[in-house]
C-alpha positions in Angstrom: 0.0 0.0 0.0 1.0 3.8 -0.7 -0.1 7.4 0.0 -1.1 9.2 -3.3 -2.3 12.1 -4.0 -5.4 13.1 -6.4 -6.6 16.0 -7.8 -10.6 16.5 -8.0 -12.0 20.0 -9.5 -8.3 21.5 -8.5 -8.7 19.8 -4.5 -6.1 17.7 -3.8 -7.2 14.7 -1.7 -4.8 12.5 0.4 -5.3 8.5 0.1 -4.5 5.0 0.4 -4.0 3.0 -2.6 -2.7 -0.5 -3.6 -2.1 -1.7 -7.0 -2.6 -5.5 -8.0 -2.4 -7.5 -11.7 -5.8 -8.0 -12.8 -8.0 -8.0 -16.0 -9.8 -4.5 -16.9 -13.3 -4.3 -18.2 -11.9 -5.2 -21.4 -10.6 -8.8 -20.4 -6.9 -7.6 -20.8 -4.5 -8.2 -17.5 -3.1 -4.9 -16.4 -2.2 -3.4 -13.4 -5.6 -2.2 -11.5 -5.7 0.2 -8.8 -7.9 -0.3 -5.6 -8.1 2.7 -3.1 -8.2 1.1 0.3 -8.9 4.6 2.3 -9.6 7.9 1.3 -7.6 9.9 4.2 -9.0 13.8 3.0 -7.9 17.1 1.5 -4.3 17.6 1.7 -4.9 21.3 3.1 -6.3 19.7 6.6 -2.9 17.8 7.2 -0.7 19.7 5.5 2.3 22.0 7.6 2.8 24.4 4.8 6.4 23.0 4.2 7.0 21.8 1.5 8.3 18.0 2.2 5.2 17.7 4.0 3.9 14.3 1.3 7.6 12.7 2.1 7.5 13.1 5.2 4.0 11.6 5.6 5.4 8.6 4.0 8.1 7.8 5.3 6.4 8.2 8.8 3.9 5.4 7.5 6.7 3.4 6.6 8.0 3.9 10.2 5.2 2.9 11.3 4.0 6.4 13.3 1.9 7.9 10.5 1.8 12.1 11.3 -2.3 11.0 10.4 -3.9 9.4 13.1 -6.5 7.5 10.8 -3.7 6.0 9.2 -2.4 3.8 12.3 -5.1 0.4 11.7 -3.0 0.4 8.1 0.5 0.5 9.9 2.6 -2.7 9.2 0.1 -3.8 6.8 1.7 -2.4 3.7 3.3 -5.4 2.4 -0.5 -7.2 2.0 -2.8 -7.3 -0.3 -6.6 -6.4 0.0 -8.4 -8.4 -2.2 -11.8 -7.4 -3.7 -13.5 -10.6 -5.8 -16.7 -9.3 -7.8 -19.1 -11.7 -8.8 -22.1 -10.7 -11.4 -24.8 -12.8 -11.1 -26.1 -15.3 -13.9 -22.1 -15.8 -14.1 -21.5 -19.7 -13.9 -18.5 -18.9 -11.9 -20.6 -17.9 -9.1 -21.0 -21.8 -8.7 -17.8 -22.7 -7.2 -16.3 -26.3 -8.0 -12.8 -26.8 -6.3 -10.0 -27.8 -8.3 -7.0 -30.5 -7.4 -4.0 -29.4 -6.2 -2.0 -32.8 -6.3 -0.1 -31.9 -9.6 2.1 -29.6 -7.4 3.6 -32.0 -5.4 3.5 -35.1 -8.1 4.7 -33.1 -11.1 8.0 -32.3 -9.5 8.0 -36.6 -8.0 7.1 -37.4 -12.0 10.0 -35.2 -13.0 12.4 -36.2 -10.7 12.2 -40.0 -12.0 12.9 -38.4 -15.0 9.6 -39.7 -16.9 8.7 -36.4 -18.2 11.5 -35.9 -20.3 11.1 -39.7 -21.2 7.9 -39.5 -22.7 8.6 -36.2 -24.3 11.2 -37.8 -26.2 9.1 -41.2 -27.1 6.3 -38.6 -28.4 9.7 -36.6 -30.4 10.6 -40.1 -32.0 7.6 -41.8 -32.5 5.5 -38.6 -34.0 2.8 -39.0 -31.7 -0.2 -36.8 -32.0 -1.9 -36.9 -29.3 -0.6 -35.6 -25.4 1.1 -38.9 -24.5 3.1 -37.3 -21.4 -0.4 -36.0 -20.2 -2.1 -39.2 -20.6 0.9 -40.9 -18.3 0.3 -38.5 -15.7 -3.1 -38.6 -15.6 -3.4 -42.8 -15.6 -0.2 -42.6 -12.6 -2.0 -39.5 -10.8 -5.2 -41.0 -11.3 -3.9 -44.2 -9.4 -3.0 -42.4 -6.8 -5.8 -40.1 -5.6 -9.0 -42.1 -7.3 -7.8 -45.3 -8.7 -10.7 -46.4 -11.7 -11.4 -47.8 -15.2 -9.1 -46.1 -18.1 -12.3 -44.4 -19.3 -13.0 -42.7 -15.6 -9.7 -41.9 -15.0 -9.9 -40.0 -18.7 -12.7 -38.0 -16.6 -10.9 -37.0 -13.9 -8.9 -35.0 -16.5 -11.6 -31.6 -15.4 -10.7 -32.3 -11.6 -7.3 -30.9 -11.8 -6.5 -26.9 -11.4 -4.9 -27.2 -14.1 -5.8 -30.2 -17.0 -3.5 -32.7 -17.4 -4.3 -33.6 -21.0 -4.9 -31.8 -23.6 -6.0 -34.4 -26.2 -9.8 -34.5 -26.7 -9.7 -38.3 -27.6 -10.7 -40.9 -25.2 -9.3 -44.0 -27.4 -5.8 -42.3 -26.9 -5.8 -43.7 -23.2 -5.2 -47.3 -24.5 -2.5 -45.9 -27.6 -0.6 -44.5 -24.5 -0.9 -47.7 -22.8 0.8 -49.7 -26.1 3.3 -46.9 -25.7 4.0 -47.6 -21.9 4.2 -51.7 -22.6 6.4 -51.2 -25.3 9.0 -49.2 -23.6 8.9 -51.3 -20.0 12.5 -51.6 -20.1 13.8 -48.4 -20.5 11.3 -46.4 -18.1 13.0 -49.1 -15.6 16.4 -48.1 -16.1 15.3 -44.3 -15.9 13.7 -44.7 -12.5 16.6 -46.4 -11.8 19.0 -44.0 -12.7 17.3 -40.8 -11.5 16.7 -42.7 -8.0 20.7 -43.5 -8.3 21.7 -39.7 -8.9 18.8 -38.5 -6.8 19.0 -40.5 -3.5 21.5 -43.3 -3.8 20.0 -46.7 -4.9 21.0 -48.7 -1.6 21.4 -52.3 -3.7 23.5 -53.6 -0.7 20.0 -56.0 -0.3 17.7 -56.4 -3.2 14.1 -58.4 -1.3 12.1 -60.7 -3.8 8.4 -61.5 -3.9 5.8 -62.8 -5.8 2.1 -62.0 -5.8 -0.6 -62.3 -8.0 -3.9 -59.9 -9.1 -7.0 -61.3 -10.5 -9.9 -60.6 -13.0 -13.4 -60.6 -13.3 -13.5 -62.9 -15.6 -14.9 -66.7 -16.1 -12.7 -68.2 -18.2 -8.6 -68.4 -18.1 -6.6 -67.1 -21.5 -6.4 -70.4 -23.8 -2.5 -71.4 -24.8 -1.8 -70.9 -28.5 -1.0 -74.5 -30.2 1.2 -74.8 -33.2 0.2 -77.7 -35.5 2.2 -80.4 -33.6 0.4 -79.3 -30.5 3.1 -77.6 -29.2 2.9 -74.3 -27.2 3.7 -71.3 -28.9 2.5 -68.8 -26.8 1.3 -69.3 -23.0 -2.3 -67.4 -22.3 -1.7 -64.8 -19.7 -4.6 -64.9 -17.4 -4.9 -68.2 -15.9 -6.3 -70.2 -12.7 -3.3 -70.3 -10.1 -2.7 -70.6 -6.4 -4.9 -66.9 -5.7 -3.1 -64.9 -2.9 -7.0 -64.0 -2.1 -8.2 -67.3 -2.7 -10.1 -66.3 -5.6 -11.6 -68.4 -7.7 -11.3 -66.3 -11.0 -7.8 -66.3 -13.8 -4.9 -64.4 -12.4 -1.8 -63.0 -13.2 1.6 -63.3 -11.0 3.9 -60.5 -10.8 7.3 -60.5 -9.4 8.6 -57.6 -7.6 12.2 -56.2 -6.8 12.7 -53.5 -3.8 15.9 -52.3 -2.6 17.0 -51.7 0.9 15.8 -48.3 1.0 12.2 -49.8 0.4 11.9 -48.0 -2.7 11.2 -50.3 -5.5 13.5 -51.6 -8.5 11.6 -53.2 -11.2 8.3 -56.2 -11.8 8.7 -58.6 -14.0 5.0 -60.5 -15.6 4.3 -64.3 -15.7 0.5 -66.6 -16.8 -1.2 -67.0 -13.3 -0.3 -70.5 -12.9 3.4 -70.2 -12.7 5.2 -71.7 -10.0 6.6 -69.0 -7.8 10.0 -70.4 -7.9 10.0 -70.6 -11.6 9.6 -66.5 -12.0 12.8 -65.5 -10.3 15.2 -66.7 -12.7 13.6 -64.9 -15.5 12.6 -61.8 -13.3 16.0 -61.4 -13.1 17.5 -62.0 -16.2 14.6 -59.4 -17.6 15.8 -56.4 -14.9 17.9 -56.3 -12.1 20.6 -58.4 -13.9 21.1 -55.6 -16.6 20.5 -52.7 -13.9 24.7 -52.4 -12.9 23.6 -52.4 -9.1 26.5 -54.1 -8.7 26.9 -56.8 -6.2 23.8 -57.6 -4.0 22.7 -60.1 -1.9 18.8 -61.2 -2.6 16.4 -62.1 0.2 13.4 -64.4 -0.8 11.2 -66.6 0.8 11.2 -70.5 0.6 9.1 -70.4 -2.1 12.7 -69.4 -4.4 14.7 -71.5 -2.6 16.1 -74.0 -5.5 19.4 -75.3 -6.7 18.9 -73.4 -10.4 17.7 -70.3 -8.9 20.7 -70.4 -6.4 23.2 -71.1 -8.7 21.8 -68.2 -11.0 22.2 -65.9 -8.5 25.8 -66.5 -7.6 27.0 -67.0 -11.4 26.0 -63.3 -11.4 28.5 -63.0 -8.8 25.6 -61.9 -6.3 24.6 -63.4 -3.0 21.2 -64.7 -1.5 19.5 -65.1 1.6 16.5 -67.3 1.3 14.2 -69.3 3.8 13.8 -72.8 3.1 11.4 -75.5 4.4 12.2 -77.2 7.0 9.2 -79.1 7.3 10.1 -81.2 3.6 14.0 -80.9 4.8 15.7 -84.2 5.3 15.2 -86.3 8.8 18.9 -85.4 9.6 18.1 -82.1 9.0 15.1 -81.7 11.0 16.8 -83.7 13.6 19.7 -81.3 13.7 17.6 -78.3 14.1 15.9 -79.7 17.1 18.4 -81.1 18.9 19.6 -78.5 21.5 22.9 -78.8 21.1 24.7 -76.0 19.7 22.3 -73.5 20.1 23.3 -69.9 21.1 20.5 -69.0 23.6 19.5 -65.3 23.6 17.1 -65.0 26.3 14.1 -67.3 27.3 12.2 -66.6 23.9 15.0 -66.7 21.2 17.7 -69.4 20.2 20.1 -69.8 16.6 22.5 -71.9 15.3 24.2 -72.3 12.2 26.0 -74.6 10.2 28.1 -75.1 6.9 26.6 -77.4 4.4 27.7 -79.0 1.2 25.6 -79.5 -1.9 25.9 -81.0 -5.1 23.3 -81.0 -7.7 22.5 -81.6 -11.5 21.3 -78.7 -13.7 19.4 -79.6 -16.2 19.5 -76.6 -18.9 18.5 -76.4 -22.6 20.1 -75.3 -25.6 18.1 -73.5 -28.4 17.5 -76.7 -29.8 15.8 -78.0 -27.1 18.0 -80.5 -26.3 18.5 -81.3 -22.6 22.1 -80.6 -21.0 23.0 -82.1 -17.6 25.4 -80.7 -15.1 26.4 -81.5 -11.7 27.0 -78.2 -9.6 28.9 -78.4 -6.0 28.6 -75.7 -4.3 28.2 -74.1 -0.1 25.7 -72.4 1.6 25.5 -71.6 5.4 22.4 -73.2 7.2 20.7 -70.8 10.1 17.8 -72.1 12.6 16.2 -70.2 15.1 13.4 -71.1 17.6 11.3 -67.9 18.3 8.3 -68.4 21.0 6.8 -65.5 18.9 7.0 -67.9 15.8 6.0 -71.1 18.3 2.8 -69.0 19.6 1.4 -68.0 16.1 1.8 -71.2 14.7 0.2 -72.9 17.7 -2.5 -70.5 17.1 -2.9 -71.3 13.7 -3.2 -75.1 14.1 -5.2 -75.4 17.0 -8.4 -76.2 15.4 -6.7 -79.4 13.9 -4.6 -80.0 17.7 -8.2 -79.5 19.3 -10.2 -81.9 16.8 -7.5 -84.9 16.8 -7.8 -84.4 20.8 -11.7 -84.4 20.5 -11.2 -87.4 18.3 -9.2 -89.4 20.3 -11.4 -88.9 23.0 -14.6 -89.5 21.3 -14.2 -91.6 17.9 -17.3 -93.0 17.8 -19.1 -89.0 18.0 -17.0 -88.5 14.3 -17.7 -88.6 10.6 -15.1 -86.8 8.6 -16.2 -85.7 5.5 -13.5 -86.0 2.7 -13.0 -82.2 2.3 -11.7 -82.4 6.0 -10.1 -85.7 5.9 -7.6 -84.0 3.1 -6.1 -81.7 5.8 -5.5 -84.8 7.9 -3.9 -86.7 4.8 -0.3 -86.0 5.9 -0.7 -87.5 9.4 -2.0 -90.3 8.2 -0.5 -93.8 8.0 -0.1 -94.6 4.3 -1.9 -98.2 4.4 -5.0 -96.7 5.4 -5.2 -94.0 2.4 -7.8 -94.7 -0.1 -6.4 -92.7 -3.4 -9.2 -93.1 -4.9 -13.1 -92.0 -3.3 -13.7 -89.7 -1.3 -16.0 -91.6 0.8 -17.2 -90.5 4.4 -14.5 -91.7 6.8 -16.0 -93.3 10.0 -14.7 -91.4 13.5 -13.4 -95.0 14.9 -11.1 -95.9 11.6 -10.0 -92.3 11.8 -8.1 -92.7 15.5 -6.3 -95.7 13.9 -5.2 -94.5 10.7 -3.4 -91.3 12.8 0.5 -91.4 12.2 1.5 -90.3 16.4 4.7 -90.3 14.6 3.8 -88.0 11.9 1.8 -85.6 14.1 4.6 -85.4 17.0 7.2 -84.7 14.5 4.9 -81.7 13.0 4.3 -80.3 16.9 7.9 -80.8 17.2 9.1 -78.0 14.7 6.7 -75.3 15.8 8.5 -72.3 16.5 11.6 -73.3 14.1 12.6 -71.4 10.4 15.7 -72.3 8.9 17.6 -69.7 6.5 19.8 -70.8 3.9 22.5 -67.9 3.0 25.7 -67.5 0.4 27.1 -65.2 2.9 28.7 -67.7 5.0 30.8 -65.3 6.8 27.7 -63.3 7.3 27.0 -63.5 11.8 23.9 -65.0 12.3 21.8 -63.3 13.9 22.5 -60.1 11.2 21.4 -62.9 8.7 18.3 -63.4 10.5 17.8 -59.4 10.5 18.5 -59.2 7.0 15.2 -61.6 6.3 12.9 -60.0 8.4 13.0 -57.0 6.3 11.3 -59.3 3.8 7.9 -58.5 5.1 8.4 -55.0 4.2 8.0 -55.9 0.5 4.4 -57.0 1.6 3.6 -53.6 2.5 4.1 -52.8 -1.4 1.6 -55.3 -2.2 -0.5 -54.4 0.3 -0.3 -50.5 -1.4 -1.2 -51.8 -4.6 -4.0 -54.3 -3.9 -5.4 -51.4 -1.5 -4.9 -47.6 -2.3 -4.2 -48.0 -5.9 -6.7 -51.0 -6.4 -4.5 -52.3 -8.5 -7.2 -55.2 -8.9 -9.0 -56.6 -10.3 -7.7 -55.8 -13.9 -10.2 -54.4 -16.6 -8.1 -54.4 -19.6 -7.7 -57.5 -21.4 -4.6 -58.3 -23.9 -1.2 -58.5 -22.3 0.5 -55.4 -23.3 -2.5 -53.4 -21.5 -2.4 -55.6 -18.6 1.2 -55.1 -18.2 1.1 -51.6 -18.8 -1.4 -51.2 -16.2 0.8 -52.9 -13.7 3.8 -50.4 -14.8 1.7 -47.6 -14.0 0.5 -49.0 -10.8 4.2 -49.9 -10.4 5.1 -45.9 -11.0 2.4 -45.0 -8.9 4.0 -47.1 -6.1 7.2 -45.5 -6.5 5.9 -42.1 -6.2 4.5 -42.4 -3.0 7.5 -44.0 -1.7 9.7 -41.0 -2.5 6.8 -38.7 -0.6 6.5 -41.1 2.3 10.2 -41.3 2.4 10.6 -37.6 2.9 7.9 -37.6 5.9 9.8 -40.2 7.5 13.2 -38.2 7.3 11.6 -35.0 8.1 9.9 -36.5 11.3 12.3 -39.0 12.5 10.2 -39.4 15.9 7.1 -39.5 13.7 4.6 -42.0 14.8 6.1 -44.5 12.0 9.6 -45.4 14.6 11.7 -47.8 13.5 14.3 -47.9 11.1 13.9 -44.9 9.1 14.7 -47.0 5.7 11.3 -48.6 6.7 9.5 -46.0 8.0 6.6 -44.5 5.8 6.1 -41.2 7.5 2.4 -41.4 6.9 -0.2 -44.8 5.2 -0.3 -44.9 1.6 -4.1 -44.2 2.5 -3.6 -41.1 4.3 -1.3 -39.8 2.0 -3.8 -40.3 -1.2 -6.7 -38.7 0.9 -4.6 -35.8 1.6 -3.6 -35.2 -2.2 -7.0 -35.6 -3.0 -8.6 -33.2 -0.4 -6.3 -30.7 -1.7 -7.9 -28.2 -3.7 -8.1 -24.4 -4.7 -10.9 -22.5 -5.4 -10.8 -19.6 -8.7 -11.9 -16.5 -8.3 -12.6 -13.7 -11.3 -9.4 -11.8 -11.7 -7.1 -15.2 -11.8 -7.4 -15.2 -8.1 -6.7 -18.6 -6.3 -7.9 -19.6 -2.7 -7.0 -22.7 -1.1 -9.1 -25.3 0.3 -8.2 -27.9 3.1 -4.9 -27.0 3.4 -4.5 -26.8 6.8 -5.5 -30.3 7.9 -2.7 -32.1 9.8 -1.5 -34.7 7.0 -1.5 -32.0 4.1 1.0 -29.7 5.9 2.9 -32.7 7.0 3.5 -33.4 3.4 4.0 -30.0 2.1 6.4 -29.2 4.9 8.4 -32.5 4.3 8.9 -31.9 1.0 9.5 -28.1 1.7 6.3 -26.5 0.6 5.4 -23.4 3.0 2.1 -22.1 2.0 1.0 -18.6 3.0 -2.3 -17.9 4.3 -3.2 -15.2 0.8 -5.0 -15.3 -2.3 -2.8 -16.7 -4.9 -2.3 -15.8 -8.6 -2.0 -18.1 -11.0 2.0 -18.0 -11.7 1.9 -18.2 -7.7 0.1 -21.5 -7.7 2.4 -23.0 -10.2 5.3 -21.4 -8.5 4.8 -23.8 -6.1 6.0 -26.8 -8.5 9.5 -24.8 -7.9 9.7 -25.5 -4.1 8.9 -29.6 -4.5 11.9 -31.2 -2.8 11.6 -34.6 -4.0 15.6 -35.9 -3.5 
């Protein structure tokens, strides 16, 4: 604000004026005046000298204005009045808020370097249409209101700014094509940008395998050539369901680093084996990503002489659970037996010893032809005995424990229906199984075809894991500390079955669908960057723990914060914020080193925002 004066019919008045951008009655932006008081003749204040305007000023500016009326404006000349006119009948007296979530996730986009990525696929591939906008708005769209292709093309009008400028709804699925086709490179330029940005931590690279379904009837059929042979596995089959559903699914490998961030997916037909994807998971990504030498954590599902030997030809380590329940009897005896045991208090206990193997590859050439070779090679073995371990299993078998106990004590009050006599199957002696009905099974022939030897071993190994390691200078009990950040990868899995609804798919041929998991996959990384940054900013947050696996704040609240973000326009490009001063919004924005101002925003001050993001 300043003092001005103005002539009217030779008078001259004293006043109080502020200028602002704005657009004239003519819809052109130029600087508008607004008079904020009108203070009165010149001739009632004046002393006669001639310095009399200066001095008036610079005694405002000193904050002990020689007018008295002047004083409720003192200290207030650095702010902005702001006077929003509305004429009715204008649509924009109806005000619909606008996202604000592009300020923080353009800059999170950017930094994983995918805008310059796509802009140079569009550059190469004269593309038409806005295939950087598309990107963002299926990634964003995951994010904040995860839906079908066509209702995320929707969403496009919720944002303060649109995303996409193409008018064509078809180009959502040419984008997708686009993102399939270039899988392996927009891996390696997460990869890169993460390197340069943060520091890929590759020192441990954590495995796992999950699986996301469809609504559909019917599983993809294998294409045959004319000998019968498969020439191309269908995608979408019926597998082992992580949900237990009953309808085709698809099983994705995924790749994190010890940072939690993740590394890379790789695709496989729903009924693949889980220990058949790693090998090719790897050979696909992390095998051609120069992380240099890493040791990979899996769980026993992995754990196989190819899939070891695969990992250490690449001059990598592993650490890797195995059963110990289908082990050998020496090996199960060995774990039990109390000798050697270091005891760490009355609920823990490890050992650990050095193993030989030998084994026989079986490999083939492009011909097909088989090729045999026996492999040697050592591995440390590590068993513990938790009572944490002992109490959860205990608590999910004792509805079997408590119906053999019931049976023993009353056989002749029991008929076992087949369905119930499976789950017995392994605890029963092998002359009484009947391969072939499925016949009601009479209480009293039940109690004699129990295995005591079969169930005692079984009760014996509760509590026990077993951990089979490369590193075999490794101590043990870091080993053991090194697998347990396993179940961190699950809390990516959870992220994508749950915030991003990730599932069930709706798009059917297998570039879309793995397209769809890359942008889910992108999505995922995304937040992890944000929730990383919460976690460092707030390392007594309520998260705790080990800040490479502290998330600051749920993938849940996170998304409902972005999305509750919005601004409101005014006429005259004015912006006003909306929810953003709940408790998880400024939590993010201060993490990543956004400090908004309680004003009225232009528009260049919305998007100067986007400058401020501090994403690495």
């Amino acid at each position: 604000m300043h003092i001005e004066v103005a002539n009217n019919n030779g008078t001259k008045y004293l006043r109080l004026a502020r200028c602002r951008r704005g657009t004239n009655a003519k819809g052109k932006r130029t600087i508008l005046k607004d008079i904020v008081l009108n203070i009165g003749p010149l001739s009632r204040f004046s002393d006669g000298k001639a310095d009399y305007l200066e001095r008036l000023k610079a005694s405002f500016a000193a904050g002990a204005p020689l007018i008295e009326s002047l004083m409720p404006y003192v200290g207030k000349s650095s702010e902005a009045v702001h006077v929003i006119r509305y004429r009715d009948g204008d649509p924009a007296c109806n005000g619909e808020p606008k996202r604000l979530a592009a300020i923080v996730l353009d800059p999170v986009f950017s930094a994983l370097g995918l805008d310059q990525f796509f802009a140079s696929v569009k550059h190469a591939s004269k593309i038409r249409y806005d295939l950087q906008g598309l990107v963002r708005l299926l990634v964003y769209g995951r994010i904040l209101e995860p839906a079908s292709k066509c209702a995320t093309m929707e969403q496009n009008g919720k944002y303060h700014e649109p995303l996409v400028s193409s008018d064509n709804p078809d180009n959502v699925y040419d984008a997708l094509t686009v993102i399939d086709e270039n899988a392996e490179k927009i891996f390696r330029r997460m990869n890169t940008c993460i390197k340069r940005g943060i520091g890929r931590n590759p020192s441990l690279v954590f495995y796992d395998v999950t699986n996301f379904y469809f609504e559909i009837a019917e599983a993809d059929e294998d294409v045959l050539d004319e000998s019968g042979g498969v020439v191309e596995r269908g995608l979408r089959k019926f597998g082992v369901s992580k949900e237990n559903r009953k309808q085709p699914i698809v099983q994705i490998g995924l790749f994190m680093d010890d940072n939690g961030i993740p590394v890379s997916f790789e695709m496989f037909p729903g009924n693949t084996l889980d220990h058949h994807t790693l090998k090719p998971a790897m050979e696909r990504t992390v095998d051609g990503f120069g992380l240099g030498r890493f040791v990979l954590v899996a769980d026993r599902g992995m754990y196989s002489a190819p899939n070891m030997c695969h990992v250490t030809d690449a001059g990598n380590g592993y650490i890797v659970s195995k059963s110990l329940r289908k082990s050998t009897a020496a090996t199960r005896k060995w774990a039990t037996s109390p000798e050697g045991y270091t005891v760490v208090g009355d609920r823990f206990r490890r050992k650990s010893r050095i193993v030989q193997r030998e084994v026989t590859l079986v490999t083939k050439d492009k011909n097909g032809k088989e090729k045999r070779e026996k492999r040697k090679f050592t591995e440390k073995e590590v068993v513990y005995w938790s009572e944490a371990f002992h109490r959860r299993e205990m608590h999910e078998h004792k509805s079997f424990l408590d119906f053999v106990e019931r049976l023993r004590a009353n056989p002749a009050g029991f008929r076992v229906s087949a369905a119930q006599s499976k789950s017995l199957k392994k605890f029963l002696k092998d002359e009484y199984l009947n391969k072939k009905t499925n016949e009601v099974v009479d209480g009293r022939k039940l109690v004699a075809m129990i295995d005591d030897e079969k169930l005692n071993a079984f009760n014996e190994l509760m509590g026990y894991y077993m951990i089979a390691t490369s590193e075999l200078d490794t101590p043990d009990q870091e080993i053991i500390d090194k697998y347990h950040g396993l179940t961190q990868i699950e809390d990516q899995f959870r992220e994508m079955k749950g915030t991003l609804e990730a599932r069930p798919v709706f798009v059917n041929t297998p570039e879309h669908i793995h397209a769809h998991l890359l942008v889910c996959f992108i999505a995922l990384t995304m937040m992890r960057l944000i929730q990383r940054r919460i976690a460092l900013s707030e390392p007594k947050s309520d998260a705790g723990g080990d800040l490479r696996w502290s998330y600051g704040m749920s993938g849940e609240r996170l998304s409902k914060a972005l999305r509750e973000w919005q601004v409101l326009r005014h006429p005259g490009d004015q912006y006003q914020m909306v929810n953003s001063s709940g408790e998880d919004i400024c939590r993010v924005l201060a993490a990543l080193g956004v400090n908004l101002r309680p004003v009225i925003y232009t528009k260049g001050g919305v998007s100067a925002l986007k400058a401020k993001v501090k994403v690495f």
